[in-house]
N, C-alpha and C positions, 0 to 999 in steps of 0.2 A: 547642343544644337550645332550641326555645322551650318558653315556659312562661305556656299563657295561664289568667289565674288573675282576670281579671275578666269582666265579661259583655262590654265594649267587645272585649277584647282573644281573646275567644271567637268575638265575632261575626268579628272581621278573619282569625279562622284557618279560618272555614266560607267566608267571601269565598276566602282566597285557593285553599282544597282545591276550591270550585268553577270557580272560573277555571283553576286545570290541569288538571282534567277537562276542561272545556270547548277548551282547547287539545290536549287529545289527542283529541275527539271531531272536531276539526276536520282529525284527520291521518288518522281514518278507522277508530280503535280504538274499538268498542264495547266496552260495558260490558255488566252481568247482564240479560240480555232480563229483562219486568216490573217495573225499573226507571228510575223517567224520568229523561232525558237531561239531564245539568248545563244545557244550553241554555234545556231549559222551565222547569227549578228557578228557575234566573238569572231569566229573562223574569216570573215566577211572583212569586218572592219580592221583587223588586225594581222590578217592575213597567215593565220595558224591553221595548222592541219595534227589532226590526232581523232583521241578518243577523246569523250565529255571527259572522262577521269583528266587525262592528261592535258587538256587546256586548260583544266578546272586548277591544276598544279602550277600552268604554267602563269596563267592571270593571278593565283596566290602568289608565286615568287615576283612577274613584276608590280604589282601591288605593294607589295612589303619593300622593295627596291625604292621604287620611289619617294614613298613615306619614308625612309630613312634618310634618303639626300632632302628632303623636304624639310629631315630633324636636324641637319647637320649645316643647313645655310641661316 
């Protein structure tokens, strides 16, 4: 179970719940019509531009970035 009980570690569990949205969005399962797409979320709140593939790589890499100074402090 996690337990995210700081604002850091609240942000890393909306990170990660929109990147597997965002990989299911890319296998072709939508979500609740008048809902927007993890894709624009992502693009929106983080302010990336690309293709699903390529933010799907790039929220993998900062994902794994952080988890590791996460493992190192």
């Amino acid at each position: 179970m996690i337990i995210a009980d700081t604002p850091q570690k609240i942000d890393l569990y909306r990170m990660h719940v929109l990147h597997k949205m965002l990989k299911l969005e890319m296998l072709g399962i939508k979500f609740k019509s008048g809902m927007p797409t993890a894709y624009s979320a992502i693009k929106k709140e983080y302010n990336l531009k690309g293709s699903r593939q390529k933010i799907y790589d790039i929220m993998t890499d900062i994902i794994n970035t952080i988890q590791q100074q996460e493992g190192e402090a």
